[in-house]
C-alpha positions in Angstrom: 45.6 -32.6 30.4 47.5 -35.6 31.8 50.7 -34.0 32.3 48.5 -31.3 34.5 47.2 -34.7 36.2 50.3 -35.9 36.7 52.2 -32.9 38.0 49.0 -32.2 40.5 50.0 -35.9 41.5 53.1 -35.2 42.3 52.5 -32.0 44.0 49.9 -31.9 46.1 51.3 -34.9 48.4 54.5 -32.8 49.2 52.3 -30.0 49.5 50.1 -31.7 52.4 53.0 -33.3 53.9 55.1 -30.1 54.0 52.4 -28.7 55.3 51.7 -31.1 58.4 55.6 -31.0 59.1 55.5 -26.7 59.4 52.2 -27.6 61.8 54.1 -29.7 63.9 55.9 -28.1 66.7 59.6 -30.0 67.3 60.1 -29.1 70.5 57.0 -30.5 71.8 57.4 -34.5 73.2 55.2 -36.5 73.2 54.1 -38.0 76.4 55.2 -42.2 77.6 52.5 -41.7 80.3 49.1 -41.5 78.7 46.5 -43.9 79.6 48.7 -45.1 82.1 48.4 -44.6 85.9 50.3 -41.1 86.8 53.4 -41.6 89.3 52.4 -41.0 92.9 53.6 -38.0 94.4 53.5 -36.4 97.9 54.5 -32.6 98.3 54.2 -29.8 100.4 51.6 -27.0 99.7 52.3 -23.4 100.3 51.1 -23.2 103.4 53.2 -26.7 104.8 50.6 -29.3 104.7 51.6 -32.6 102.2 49.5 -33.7 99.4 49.3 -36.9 97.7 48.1 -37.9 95.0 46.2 -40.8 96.5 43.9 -38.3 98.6 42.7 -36.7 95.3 41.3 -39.7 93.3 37.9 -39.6 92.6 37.8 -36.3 91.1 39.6 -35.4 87.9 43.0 -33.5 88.1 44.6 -30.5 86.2 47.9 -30.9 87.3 50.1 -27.4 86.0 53.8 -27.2 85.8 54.3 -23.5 86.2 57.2 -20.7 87.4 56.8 -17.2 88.1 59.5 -16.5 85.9 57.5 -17.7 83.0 55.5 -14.9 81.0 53.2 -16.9 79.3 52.3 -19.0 83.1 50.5 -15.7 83.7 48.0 -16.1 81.0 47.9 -19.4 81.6 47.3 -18.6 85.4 44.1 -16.1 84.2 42.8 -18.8 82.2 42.5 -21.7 85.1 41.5 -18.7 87.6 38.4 -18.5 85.4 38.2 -22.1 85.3 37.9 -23.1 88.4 34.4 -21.6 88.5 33.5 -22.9 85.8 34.5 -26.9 86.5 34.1 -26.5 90.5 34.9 -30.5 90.4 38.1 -30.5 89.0 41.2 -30.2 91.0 43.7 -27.9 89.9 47.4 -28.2 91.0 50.3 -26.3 90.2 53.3 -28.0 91.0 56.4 -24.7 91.3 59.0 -25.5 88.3 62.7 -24.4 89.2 61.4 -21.4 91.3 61.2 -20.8 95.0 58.0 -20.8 97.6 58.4 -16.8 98.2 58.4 -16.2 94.3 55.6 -18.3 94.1 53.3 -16.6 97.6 54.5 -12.8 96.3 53.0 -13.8 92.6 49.6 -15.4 93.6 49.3 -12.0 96.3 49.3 -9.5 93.3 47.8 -11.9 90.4 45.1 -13.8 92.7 44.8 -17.6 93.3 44.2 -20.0 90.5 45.4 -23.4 91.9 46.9 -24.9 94.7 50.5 -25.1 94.3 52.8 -27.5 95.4 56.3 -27.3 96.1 58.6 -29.6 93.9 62.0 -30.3 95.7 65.3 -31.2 93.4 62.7 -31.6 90.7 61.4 -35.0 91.7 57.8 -35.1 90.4 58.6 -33.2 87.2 61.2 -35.7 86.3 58.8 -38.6 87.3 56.0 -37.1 85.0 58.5 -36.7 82.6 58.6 -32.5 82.2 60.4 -30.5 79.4 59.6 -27.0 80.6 57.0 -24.8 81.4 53.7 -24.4 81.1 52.8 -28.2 81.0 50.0 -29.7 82.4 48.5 -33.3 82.5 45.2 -34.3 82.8 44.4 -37.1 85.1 41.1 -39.0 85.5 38.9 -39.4 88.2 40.3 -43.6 88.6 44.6 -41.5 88.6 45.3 -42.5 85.1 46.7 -39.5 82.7 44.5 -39.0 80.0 46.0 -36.2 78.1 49.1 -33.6 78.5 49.0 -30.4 76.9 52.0 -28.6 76.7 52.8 -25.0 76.3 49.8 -22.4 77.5 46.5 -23.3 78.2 44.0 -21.3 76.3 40.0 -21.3 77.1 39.2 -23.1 74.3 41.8 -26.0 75.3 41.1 -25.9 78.9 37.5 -26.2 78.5 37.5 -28.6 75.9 39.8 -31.0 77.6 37.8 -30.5 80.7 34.5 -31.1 79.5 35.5 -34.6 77.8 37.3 -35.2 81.0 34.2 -34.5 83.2 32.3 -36.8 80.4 34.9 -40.1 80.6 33.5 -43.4 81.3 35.4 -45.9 83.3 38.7 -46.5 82.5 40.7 -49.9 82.6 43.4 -49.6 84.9 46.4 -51.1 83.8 49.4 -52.3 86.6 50.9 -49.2 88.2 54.2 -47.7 86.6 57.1 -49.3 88.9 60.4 -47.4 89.3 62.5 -48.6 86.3 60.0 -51.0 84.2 59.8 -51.1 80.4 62.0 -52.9 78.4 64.9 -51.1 76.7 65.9 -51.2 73.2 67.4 -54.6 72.2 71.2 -54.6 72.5 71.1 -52.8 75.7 72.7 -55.0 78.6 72.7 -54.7 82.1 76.4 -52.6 82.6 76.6 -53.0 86.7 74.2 -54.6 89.0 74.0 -54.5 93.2 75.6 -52.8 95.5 76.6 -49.7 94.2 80.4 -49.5 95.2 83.2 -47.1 96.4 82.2 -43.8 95.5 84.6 -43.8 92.1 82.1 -46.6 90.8 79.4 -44.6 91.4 81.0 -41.5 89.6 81.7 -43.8 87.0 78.4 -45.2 86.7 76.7 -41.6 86.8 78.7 -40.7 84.2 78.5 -43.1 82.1 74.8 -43.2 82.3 74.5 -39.2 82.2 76.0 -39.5 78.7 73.6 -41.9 77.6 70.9 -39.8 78.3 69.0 -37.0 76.5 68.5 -33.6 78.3 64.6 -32.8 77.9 65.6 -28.4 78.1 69.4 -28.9 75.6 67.5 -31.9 73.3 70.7 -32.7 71.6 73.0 -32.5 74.7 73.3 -35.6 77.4 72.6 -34.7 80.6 75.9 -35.4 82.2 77.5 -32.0 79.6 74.2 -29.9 80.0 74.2 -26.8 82.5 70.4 -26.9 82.7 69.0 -27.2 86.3 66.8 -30.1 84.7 69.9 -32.2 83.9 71.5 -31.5 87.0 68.2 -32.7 89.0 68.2 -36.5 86.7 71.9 -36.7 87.7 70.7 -36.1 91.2 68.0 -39.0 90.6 70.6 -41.2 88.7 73.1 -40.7 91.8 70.3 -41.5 94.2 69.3 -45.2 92.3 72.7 -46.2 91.9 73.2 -46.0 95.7 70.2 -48.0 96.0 71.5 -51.1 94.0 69.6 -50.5 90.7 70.9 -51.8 87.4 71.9 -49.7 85.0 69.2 -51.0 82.7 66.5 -49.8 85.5 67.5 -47.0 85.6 67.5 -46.1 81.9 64.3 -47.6 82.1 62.9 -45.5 84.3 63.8 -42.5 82.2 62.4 -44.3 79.2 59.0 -44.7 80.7 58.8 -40.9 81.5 60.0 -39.4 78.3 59.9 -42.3 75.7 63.1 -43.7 73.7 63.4 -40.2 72.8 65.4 -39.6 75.9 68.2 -42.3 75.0 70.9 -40.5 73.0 71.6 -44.0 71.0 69.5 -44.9 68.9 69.0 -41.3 67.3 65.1 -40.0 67.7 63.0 -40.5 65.1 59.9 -38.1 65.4 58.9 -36.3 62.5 61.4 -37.3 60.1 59.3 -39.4 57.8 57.4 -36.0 57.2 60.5 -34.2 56.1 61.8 -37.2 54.3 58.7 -38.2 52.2 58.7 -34.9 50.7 61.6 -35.2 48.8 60.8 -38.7 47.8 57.4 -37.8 46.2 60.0 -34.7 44.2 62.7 -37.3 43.4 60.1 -40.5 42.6 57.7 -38.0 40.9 59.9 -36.1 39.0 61.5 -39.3 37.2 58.4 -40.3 36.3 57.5 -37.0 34.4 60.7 -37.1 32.6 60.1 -40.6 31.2 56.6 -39.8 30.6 57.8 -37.0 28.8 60.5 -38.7 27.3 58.3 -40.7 25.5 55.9 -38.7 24.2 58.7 -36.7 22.7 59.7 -39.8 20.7 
């Protein structure tokens, strides 16, 4: 009866945490942003007038990152379709995801209209709410701060679910708006150049140096600067633009950080998840040298 005891001991841990780890879905990141005000934005709709994000407060916010070219936006497009009727005081935005504005008017013609959609140029707003791919969607609060993202496809049961405790939140404590580069990177990390951002081999320099510093969000294990994704290319676009504008290179890997999290700095290595592959085989190893001296001993 004890060695059962002991065995069930030994198992059922590795079992639980085996099982947690196969739940667990590696691609997905988890978000730097919630609770935290969502970065401003101001972009065309389809039919050219601008929208900011300042306009909307006061009403909660789905705000979609979708494509045409994704098959499972178009469930996910059904789902908020039906929605809409069903929370008429949300705001639902799609914000176009590497895809162009004619893509985006011949889809809603033939499928129907299920949010407004915005028009995303270079990138800019997926990259500021730190994006991985499509379909991703963020939640924001009636007061502008993010309260949840989901990502991969919406189903009814999420949407509504989300929506409903949404609809239901009490007021939230606004904490200081995200500046452009802000949070403190990890210690060790100095400033490499600062000012003006030079002659234009400087600034080559400088983009690639930070590129390969940098995690691509679509390769994972790739820095930006070697990835062909149109992602990558879009944050080197962004890391071009703050150089020229005098910022550090600590902001500027800073300002990444506070998107994606310190997953998106190649050094240190991420972390996520890998206590619930490790502790598995420490439970075997640990477990296992206890049995044998256990049984060790009774034999003698």
């Amino acid at each position: 009866m004890k060695k059962i005891f002991v065995l069930l001991l030994i198992v059922v841990p590795v079992i639980v945490l085996f099982l947690y780890g196969l739940g667990r879905d590696p691609r997905i990141l988890p978000s730097a942003l919630i609770q935290k005000p969502a970065p401003t934005f101001s972009l065309l709709t389809l039919d050219g007038k601008t929208m900011t994000l300042e306009e909307l407060k006061g009403k909660p916010i789905v705000l979609n990152f979708w494509s045409t070219w994704c098959g499972p936006c178009l469930d996910e497009h059904r789902v908020i379709m039906s929605a809409r009727t069903q929370f008429p005081d949300v705001q639902f935005l799609a914000v176009l995801y590497e895809d162009t504005p004619e893509n985006a008017r011949a889809f809603l013609k033939k499928f129907g209209v299920g949010s407004t959609v915005l028009i995303d140029e270079h990138l800019k707003t997926a990259i500021d709410y730190g994006v991985a791919g499509v379909p991703e969607t963020y939640f924001i609060d009636a007061h502008g701060i993010i309260a949840d993202k989901h990502a991969g496809v919406l189903t009814p049961r999420i949407l509504e679910e989300k929506l409903s405790w949404l609809e239901r939140a009490v007021d939230t404590e606004v904490v200081p708006d995200l500046p452009h580069p802000n949070p403190p990177l990890t210690k060790g990390r100095e400033k490499k150049m600062t000012g003006p951002a030079g002659s234009v081999a400087d600034i080559q320099s400088r983009m690639e140096y930070l590129g390969s510093m940098l995690r691509c969000p679509v390769c994972r294990g790739v820095p930006i600067a070697d990835s062909p994704s149109e992602m990558a290319k879009q944050m080197m676009g962004q890391i071009r633009e703050f150089v020229q504008s005098g910022k550090s290179d600590e902001e500027i890997l800073s300002y990444f950080v506070a998107r994606y999290g310190e997953w998106v700095l190649l050094k240190p290595k991420p972390r996520q998840h890998l206590l619930v592959w490790i502790l598995p085989f420490l439970f075997l190893i640990g477990g296992g040298g206890i049995l044998y001296f256990k049984l060790r001993k009774e034999r003698t």
